[in-house]
C-alpha positions in Angstrom: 16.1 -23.8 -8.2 12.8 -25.2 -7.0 10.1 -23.7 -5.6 7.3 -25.7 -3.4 5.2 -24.9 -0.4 6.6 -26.9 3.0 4.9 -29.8 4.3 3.6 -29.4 8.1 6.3 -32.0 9.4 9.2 -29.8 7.4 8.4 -26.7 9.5 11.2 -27.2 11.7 13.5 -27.0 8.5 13.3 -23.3 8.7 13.3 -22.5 12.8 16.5 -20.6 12.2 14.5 -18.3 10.4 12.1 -17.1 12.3 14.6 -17.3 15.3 16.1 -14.2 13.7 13.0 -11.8 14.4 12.3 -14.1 18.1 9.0 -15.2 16.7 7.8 -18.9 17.0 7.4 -20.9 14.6 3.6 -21.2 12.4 1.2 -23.8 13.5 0.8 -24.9 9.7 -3.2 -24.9 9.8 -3.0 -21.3 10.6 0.6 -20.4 8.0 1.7 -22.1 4.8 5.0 -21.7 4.3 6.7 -21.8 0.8 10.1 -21.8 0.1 13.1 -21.5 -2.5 15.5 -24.2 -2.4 18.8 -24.4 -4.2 20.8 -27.6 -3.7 18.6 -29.1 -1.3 19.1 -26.0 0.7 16.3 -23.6 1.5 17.4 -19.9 0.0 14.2 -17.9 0.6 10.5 -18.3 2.3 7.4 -16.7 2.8 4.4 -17.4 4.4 0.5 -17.5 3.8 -0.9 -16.5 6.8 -4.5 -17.1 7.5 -4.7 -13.6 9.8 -7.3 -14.2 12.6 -9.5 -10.8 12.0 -13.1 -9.6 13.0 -15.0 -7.9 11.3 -18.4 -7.3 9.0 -19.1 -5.4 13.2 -23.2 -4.4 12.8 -25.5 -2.9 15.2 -28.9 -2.7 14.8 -29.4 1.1 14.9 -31.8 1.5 17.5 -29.5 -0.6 20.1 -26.1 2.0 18.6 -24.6 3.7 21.4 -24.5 1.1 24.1 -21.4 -0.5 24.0 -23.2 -3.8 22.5 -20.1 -4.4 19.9 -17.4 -3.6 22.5 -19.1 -5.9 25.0 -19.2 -8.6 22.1 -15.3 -8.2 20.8 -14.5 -8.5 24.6 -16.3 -11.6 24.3 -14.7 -13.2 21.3 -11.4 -12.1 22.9 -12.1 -13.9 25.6 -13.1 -17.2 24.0 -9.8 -16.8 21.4 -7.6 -16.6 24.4 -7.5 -20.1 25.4 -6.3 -20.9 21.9 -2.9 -21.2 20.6 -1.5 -18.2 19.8 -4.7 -16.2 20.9 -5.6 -12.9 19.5 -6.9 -11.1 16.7 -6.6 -8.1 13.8 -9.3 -5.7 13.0 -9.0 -3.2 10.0 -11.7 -0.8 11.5 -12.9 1.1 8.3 -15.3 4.5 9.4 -14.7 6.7 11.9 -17.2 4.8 14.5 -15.7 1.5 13.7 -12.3 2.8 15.2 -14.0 4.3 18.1 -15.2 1.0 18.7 -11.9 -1.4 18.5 -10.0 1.5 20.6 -12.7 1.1 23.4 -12.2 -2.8 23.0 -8.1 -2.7 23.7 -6.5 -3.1 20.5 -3.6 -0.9 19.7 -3.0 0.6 16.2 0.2 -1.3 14.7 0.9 1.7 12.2 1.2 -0.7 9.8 -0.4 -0.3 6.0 -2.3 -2.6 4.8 -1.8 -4.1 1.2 -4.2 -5.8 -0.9 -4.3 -7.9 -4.0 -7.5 -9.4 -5.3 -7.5 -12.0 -8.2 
């Protein structure tokens, strides 16, 4: 077995893949995809996904309360959506922080986040 991380111009090698959960295949700037291969055969992949997140959200206290980060996300969102595959996570961390991304439109995914730091 060999393991090795995809070249940009292999991508399409593992379209079928991503086919089954109707999801496009990676730009490869933005994914890296590594992969099992047995025979010449790919057996297994998983990606490295650069996720497209804000955060580090500050206000300087005596401008809180007037809708200054909202206004700003709204802005970013803007400007990301004329980009490929537009859009954005936050991982809203105090109780005013999630205020703040519901009043900006995002949707809670329900789903945990995992870390590993090395």
């Amino acid at each position: 077995m060999k393991l090795r991380k995809l070249e940009a111009n292999e991508y399409h090698l593992v379209k079928h893949v991503f086919d089954l959960f109707n999801a496009e295949l990676p730009i490869p700037d933005q994914m890296y995809l590594f992969v099992v291969e047995e025979k010449g055969e790919i057996i297994s992949l998983c990606g490295f996904e650069q996720i497209p997140h804000l955060g580090c959200l500050w206000t300087r206290e005596d401008y809180l309360s007037q809708g200054l980060m909202t206004r700003l996300i709204k802005f970013v969102e803007n400007k990301l959506n004329k980009t490929p595959r537009g859009g954005f996570y936050m991982f809203p961390s105090t109780p005013a922080a999630v205020r703040v991304t519901q009043k900006a439109g995002l949707v809670n995914t329900g789903l945990e986040v995992w870390k590993k730091e090395f």
